[in-house]
N, C-alpha and C positions, 0 to 999 in steps of 0.2 A: 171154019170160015173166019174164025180170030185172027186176028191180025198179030205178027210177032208181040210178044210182050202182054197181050190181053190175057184176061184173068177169066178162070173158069170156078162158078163156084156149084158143091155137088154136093147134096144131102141125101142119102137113101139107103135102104136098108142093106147092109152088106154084115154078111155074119164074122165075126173078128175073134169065133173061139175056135181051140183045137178041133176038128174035124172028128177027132176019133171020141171025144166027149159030145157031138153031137144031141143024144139025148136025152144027156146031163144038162146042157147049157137051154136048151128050148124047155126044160119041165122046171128048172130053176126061175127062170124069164117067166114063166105064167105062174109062178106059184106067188113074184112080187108085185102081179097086176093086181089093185085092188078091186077093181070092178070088173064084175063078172060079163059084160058085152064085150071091153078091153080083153076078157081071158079068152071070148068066145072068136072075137076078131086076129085075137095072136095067131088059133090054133087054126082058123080059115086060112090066112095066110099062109104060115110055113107048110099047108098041107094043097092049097090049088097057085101058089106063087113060084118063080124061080130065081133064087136070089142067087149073090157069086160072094167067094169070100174074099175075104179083106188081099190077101195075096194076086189074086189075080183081078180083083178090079185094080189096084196099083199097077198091073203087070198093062191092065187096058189102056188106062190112060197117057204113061208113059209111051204106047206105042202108038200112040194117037198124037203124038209129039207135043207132049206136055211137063213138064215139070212138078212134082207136087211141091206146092212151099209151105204147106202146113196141111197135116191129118189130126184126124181125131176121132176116136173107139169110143161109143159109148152103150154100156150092158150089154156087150156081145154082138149087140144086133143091128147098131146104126151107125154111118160115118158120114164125116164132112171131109170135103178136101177143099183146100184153095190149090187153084192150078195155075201156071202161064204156059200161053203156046212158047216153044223154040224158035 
């Protein structure tokens, strides 16, 4: 419903590591939470959530007729994008 040129901004958890390190990347992520409810909330998530990886939320929004004008990965597990419609 953006009007050409608006600007979309997206934060949410989208996983940004190799797929095949999987459960390398999720036991490294909760070994640097310090707090044990944080370690307890990591592991609820990745275990009843459905997140997408960094490749195909890119792949979504672009076909959503978007632009990404700036990404960003952070710890595997989170991204931001700023977007404009086409």
């Amino acid at each position: 419903m953006l009007k050409e040129g608006g600007k979309l901004y997206l934060h949410d958890v989208v996983f940004s590591f190799d797929i095949h390190n999987f459960q390398e990347a999720v036991e490294k992520s909760i070994l640097t939470a310090n707090d044990p409810k944080m370690k307890q909330s990591m592991l609820n998530y990745i275990s009843e959530e459905f997140s997408t990886m960094d490749w195909a939320m890119e792949k979504i929004i672009q076909q959503a007729g978007f632009d990404i004008s700036c990404k960003e990965y952070k710890s595997d597990f989170f991204a931001t994008y700023l977007c404009s419609k086409k």
